[in-house]
C-alpha positions as CSV (number, residue, x, y, z in Angstrom):
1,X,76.4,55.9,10.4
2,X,78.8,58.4,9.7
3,X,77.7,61.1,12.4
4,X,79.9,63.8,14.2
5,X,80.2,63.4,17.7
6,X,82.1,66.3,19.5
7,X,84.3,64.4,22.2
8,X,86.3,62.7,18.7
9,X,86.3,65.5,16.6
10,X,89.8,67.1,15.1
11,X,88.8,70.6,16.6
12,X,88.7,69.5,20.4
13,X,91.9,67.6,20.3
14,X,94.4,70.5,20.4
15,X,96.2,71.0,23.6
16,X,99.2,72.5,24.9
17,X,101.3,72.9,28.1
18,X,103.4,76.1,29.0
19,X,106.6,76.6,30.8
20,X,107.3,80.7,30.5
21,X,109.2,83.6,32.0
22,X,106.0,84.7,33.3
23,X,105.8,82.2,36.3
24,X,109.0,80.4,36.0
25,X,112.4,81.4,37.2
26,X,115.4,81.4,34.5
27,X,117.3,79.0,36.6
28,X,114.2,76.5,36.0
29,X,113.9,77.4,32.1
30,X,117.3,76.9,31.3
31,X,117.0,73.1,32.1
32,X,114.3,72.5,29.5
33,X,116.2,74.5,26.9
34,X,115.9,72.9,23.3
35,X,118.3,73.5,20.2
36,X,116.9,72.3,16.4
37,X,118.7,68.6,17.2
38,X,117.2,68.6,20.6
39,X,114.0,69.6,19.3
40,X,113.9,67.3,16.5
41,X,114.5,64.3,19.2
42,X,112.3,65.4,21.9
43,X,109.3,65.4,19.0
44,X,110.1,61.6,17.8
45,X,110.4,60.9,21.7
46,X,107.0,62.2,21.9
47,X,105.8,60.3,18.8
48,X,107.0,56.8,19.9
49,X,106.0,57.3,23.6
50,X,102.7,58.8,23.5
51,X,101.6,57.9,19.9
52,X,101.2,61.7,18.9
53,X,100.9,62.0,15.2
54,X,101.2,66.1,15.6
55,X,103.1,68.2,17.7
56,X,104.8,71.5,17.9
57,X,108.0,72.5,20.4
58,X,108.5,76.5,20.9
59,X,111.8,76.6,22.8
60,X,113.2,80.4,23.3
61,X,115.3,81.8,26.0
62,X,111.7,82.8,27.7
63,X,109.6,79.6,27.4
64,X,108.9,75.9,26.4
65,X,106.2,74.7,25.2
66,X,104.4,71.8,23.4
67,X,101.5,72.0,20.9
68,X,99.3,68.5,20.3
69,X,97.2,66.5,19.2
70,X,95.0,64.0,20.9
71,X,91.8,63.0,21.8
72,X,92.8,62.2,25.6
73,X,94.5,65.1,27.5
74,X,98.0,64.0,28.2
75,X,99.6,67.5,29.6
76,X,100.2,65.9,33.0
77,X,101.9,63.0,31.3
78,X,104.0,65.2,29.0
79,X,105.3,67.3,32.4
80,X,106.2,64.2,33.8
81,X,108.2,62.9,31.2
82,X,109.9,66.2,30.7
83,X,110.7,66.2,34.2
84,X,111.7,62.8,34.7
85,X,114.5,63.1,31.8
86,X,115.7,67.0,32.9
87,X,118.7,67.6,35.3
88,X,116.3,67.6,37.8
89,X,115.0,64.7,37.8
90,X,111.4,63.8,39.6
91,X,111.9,66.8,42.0
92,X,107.9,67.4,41.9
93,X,108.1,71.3,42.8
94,X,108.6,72.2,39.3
95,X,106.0,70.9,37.6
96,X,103.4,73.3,39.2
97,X,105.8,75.9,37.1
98,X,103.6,74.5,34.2
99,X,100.7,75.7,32.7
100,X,98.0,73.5,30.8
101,X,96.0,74.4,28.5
102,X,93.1,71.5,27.4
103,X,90.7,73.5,25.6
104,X,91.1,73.3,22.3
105,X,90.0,77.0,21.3
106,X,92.2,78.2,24.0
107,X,95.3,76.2,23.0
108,X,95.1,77.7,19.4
109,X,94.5,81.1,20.7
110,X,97.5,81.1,23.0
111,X,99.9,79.7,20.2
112,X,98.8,82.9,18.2
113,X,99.3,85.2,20.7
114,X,103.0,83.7,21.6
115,X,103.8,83.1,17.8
116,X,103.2,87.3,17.2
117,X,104.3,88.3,20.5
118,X,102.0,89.3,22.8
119,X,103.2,87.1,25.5
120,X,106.7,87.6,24.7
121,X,109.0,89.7,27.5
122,X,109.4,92.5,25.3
123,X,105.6,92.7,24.5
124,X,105.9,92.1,20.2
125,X,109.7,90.9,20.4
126,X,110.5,90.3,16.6
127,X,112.0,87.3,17.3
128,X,109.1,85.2,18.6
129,X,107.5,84.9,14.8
130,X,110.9,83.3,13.3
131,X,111.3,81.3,16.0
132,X,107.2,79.6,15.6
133,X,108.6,79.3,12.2
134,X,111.9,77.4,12.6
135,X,109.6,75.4,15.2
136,X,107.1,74.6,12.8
137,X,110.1,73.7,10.1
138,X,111.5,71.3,12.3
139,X,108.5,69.3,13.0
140,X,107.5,69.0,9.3
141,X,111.5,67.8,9.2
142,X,110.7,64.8,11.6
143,X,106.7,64.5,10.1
144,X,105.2,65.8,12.8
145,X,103.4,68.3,11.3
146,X,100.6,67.0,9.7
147,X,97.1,68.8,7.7
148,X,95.8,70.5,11.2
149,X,99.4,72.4,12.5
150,X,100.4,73.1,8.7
151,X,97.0,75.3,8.4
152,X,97.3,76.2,11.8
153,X,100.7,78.0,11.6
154,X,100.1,79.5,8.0
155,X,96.9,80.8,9.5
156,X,99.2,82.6,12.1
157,X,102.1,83.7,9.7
158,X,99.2,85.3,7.8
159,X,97.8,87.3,10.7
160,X,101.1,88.2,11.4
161,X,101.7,89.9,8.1
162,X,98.4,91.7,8.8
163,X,98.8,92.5,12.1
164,X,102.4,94.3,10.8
165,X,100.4,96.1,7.9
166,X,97.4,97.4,9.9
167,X,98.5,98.2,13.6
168,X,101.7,99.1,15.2
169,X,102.2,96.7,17.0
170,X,105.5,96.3,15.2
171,X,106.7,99.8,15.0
172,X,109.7,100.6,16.3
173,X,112.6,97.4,17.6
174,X,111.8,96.5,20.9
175,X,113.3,92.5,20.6
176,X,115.6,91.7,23.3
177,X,118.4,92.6,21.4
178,X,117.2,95.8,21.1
179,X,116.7,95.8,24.7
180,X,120.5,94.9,25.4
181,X,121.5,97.5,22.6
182,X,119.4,100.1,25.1
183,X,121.1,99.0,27.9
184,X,124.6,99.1,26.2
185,X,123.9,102.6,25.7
186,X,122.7,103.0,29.5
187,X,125.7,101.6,31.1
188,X,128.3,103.3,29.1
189,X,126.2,106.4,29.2
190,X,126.1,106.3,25.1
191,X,129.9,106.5,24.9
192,X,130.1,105.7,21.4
193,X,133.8,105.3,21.7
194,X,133.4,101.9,24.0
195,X,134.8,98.7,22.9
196,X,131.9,96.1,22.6
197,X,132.0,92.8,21.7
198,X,129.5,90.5,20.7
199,X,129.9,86.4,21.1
200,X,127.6,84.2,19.2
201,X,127.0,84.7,15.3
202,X,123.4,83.4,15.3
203,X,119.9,85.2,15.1
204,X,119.7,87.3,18.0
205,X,123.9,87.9,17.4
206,X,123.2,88.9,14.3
207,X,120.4,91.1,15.7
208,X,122.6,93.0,17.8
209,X,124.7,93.8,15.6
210,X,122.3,95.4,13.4
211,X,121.1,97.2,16.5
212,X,124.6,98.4,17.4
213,X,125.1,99.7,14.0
214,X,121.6,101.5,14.5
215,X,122.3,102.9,17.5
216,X,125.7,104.5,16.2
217,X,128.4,102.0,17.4
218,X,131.0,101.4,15.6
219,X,133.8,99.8,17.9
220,X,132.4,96.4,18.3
221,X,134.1,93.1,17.6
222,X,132.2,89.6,16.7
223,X,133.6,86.2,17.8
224,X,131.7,82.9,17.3
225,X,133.1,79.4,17.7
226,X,132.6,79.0,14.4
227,X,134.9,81.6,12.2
228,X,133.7,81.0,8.8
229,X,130.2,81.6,10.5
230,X,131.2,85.0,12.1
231,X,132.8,85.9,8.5
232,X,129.7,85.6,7.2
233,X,127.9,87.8,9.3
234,X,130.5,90.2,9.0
235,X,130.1,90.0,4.8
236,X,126.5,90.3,5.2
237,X,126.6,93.0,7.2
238,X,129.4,94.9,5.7
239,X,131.4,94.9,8.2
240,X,135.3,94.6,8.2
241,X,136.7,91.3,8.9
242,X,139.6,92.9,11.2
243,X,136.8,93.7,13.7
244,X,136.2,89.5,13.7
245,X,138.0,87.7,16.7
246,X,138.9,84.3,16.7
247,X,137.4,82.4,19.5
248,X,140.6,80.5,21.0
249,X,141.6,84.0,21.7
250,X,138.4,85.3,23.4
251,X,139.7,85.0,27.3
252,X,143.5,86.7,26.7
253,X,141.5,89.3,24.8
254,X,138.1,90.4,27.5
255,X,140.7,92.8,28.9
256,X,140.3,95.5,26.0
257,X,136.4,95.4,25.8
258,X,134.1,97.8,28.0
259,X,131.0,95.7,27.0
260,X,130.6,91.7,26.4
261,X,127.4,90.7,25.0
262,X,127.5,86.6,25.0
263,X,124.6,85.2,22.4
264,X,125.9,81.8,22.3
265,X,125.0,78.6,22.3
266,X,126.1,76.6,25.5
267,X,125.1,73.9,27.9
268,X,127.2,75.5,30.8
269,X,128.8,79.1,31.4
270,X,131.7,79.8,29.2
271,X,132.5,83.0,31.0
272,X,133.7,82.2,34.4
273,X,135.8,82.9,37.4
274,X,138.4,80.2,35.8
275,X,138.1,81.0,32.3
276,X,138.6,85.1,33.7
277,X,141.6,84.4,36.5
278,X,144.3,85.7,34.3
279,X,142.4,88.8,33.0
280,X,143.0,92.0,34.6
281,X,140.3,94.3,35.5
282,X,141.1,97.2,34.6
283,X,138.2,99.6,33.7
284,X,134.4,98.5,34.9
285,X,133.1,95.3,32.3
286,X,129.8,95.0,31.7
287,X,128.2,91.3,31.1
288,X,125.0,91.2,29.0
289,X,124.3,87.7,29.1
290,X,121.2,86.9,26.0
291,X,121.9,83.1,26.6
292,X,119.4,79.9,27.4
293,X,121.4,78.0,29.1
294,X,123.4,81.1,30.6
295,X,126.9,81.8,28.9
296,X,127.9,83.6,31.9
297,X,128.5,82.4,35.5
298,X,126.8,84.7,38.4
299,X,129.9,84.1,40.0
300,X,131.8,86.2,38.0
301,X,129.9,89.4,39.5
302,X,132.5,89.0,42.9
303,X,135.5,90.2,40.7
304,X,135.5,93.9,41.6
305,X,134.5,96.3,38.7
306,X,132.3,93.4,36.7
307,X,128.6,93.7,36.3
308,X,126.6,91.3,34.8
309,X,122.6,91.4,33.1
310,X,120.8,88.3,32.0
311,X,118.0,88.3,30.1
312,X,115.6,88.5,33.2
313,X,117.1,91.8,33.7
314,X,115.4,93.2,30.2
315,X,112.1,93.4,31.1
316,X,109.6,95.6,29.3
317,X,111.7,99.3,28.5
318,X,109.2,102.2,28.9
319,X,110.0,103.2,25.2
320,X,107.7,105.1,22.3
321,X,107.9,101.5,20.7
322,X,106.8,99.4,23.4
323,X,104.1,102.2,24.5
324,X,102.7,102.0,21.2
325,X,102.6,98.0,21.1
326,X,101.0,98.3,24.1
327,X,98.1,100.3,22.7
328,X,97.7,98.6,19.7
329,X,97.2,95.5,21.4
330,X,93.4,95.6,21.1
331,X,93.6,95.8,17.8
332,X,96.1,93.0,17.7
333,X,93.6,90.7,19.9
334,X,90.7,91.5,17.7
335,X,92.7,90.6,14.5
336,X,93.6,87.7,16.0
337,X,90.2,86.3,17.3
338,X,89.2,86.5,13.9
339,X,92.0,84.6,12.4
340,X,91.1,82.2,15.1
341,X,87.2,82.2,14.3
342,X,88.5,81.5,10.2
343,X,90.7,78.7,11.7
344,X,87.9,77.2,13.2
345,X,85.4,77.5,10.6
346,X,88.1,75.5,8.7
347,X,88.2,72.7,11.5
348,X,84.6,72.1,11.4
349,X,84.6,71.9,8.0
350,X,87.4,69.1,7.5
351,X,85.0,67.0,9.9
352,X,81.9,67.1,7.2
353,X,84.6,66.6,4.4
354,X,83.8,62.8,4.2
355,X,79.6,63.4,4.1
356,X,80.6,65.7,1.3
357,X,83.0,63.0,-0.8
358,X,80.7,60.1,0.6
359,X,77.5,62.5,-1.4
360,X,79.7,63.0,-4.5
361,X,80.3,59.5,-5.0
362,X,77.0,58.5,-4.4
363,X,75.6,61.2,-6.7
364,X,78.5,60.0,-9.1
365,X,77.8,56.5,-9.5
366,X,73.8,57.3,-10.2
367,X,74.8,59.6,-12.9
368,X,77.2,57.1,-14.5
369,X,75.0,54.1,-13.9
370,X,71.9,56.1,-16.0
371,X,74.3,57.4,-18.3
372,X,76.0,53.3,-19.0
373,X,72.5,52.9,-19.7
374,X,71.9,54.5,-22.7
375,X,75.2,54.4,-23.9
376,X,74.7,52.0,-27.2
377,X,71.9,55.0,-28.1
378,X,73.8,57.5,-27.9
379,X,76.9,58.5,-30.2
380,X,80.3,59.7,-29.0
381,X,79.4,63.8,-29.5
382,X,75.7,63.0,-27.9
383,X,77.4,60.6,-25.2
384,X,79.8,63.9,-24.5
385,X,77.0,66.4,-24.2
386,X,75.3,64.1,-21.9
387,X,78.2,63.6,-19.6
388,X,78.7,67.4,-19.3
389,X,75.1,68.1,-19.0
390,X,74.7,65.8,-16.0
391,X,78.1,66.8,-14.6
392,X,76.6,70.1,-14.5
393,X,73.4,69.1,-13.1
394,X,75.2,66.7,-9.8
395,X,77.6,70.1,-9.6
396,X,74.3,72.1,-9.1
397,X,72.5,69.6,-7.1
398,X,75.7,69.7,-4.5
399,X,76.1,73.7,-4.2
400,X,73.3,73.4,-1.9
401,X,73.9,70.5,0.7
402,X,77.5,71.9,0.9
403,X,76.2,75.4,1.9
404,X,73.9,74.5,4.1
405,X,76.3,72.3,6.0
406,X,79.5,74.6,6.2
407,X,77.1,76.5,7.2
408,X,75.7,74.4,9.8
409,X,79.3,74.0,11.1
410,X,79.8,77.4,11.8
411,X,76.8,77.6,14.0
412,X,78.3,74.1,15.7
413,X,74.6,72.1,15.1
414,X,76.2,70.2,12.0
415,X,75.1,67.0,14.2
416,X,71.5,66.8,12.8
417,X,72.3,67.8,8.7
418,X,75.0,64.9,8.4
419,X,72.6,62.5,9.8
420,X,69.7,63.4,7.7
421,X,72.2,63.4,4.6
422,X,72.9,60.5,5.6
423,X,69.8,58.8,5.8
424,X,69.0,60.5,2.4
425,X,71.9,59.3,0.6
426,X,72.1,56.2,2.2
427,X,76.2,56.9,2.6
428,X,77.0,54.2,5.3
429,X,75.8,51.8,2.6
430,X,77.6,53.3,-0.1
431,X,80.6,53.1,1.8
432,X,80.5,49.1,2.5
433,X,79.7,48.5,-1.2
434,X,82.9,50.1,-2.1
């Protein structure tokens, strides 16, 4: 008998484990730091190990995380094999760094909140929502993203939109970028004269930039490994190609710049005490290090006059902007909750979707069977009226039924209609005469 039972169903199955700034030292994140290749293998790892048919990996320079589903809870499983293939090895005092999350209303509820930004570390960081949706583009890449995440994240990309057109919880720039551009201007006590440059041509580079321009600078130079990339940004941006320095002359050139802000890719420190030995301090340089891995060694701090900030150095700035997110957040929550509530309305409704087919069939073939009856009395224009007639009348006859049990989903007591439909329609029959 085709019955719901709620330990199978689609809507407990979604699950998630956590590994953020909140809890979780930078030196720890970096390790399980995942570019769109690494991303993209990590998710067909997944799929052939654990048999996941749908998953989700958020990798920023503040968290990583994994969105599933499954009917068994796997988390500490998932930990394990992250671990185990990381630079650290089995060392078991990370994994208490993670968190789990095995409730399936609470697992979509945190993914919305991350995806617009309330858990971010600048509290509605612009960034977080393009980076759910690269995320979500690179699992539908590797077919990982099947009926339940595809509604899932459009559900979220449209709260987002109305979240940015009915609160302010979007006002202002308060990304990360925007915090280095603030502390650009804090260091050099808003000498708009200072020579900045920015490594690293990619989103938040390109960010900064913008910000820069925003906040007035004008003496700032881009370099990316990459040329053609960084002339891209420049043409985009309209800003002169002069200011564009090639990357095999980055170290002979750190001497001239007051600022380095290093957005760039990297699986070890690019800036360091060997790469720096032949420049000559001259003024005080300031390191603003926006890389997961970090770009920049610590090490580097020992040469007199450097100073260096990492990304767990721009915590929340006590700015207009991030004063008003902060207030809005209610507003945000209750926005969410309801996209959340729509969501799973939606859920509950994909599990009665086969009672629903299995009664239109069977309505179906008793229309066409009475109908094939009188077919040599009828002629072709009576034959048609009769078809459309009792099309009408089975479309009538469902309106009903269907009501009643969306209905009886969103009150969660669905159990007790499918069975009695069911039992009416005889559907467990229908379904082995097919």
């Amino acid at each position: 008998m085709l019955i719901l039972h709620s330990k199978s169903t689609v809507e407990n199955q979604f699950k998630a484990i956590s590994l953020s700034y909140q809890n979780t030292p930078l030196e720890v994140r970096e390790l399980f730091s995942f570019d769109e290749q690494a991303s993209k293998k990590m998710l067909l790892s997944l799929k052939e190990t654990f048999d996941l048919q749908e998953a989700l990996l958020i990798s920023t320079c503040n968290r990583t995380e994994i969105y599933y589903l499954s009917e068994i809870d796997i988390n500490s499983q998932l930990i394990d094999y992250l671990v185990d293939n990381s630079e650290l090895g089995k060392l078991k005092d990370i994994k208490s760094y993670f968190r789990k999350f095995t409730n399936h209303i609470e697992a979509v509820n945190y993914l919305f909140e991350v995806s617009i930004g309330i858990h971010s570390q600048v509290v509605g960081d612009l960034q977080i929502i393009s980076q759910a949706k690269d995320a979500y583009q690179w699992s539908a890449d590797v077919n990982m993203a099947g009926p339940f995440i595809h509604r899932l994240m459009h559900a979220i990309f449209y709260a987002n939109k109305k979240i940015v057109q009915e609160t302010s919880f979007r006002d202002g720039a308060a990304s990360i970028s925007y915090a280095a551009t603030e502390l650009v201007d804090e260091v050099i006590s808003s000498n708009k004269n200072a020579q900045i440059l920015v490594v690293g041509a990619g989103e938040i580079g390109e960010d900064v930039v913008k910000n820069l321009i925003h906040f007035g600078y004008s003496n700032f130079t881009l370099c990316n490994r990459t040329f053609e990339n960084a002339a891209l940004l420049a043409q985009k941006l309209n800003i002169n190609t002069s200011s564009i320095l090639p990357y095999d002359l980055l170290f002979g050139h750190i001497k001239y710049f007051d600022v380095i802000i290093s957005a760039i890719q990297v699986n070890s420190p690019i800036f360091t005490l060997e790469t720096l030995k032949d420049c000559k301090i001259l003024t005080h340089k300031y390191f603003i290090d926006l890389s997961v891995p970090r770009s920049v060694d610590p090490k580097i701090e020992t040469i007199p006059g450097v100073a260096i900030y990492n990304i767990e150095d721009l915590n929340k700035k006590t700015t207009t902007a991030i004063e008003r997110r902060n207030a809005s957040i209610p507003d945000v929550k209750f926005i969410i909750s309801q996209s959340v509530a729509d969501f799973t309305n939606w859920v509950k409704e994909t599990e009665v979707a086969p009672v629903i087919h299995k009664m239109k069939e069977s309505l179906e073939t008793i229309r066409l069977a009475e109908i094939n009856r009188y077919t040599k009395q009828l002629s072709e224009n009576e034959l048609q009226l009769v078809n459309t007639i009792t099309k009408n009348m089975m479309q009538k006859l469902m309106k009903l039924p269907v009501v009643q049990l969306k209905a009886a989903c969103k009150r969660g007591d669905a159990d007790n209609l499918v069975e009695i439909l069911n039992n009416l329609f005889d559907l467990e029959k229908q379904k082995e005469l097919k």
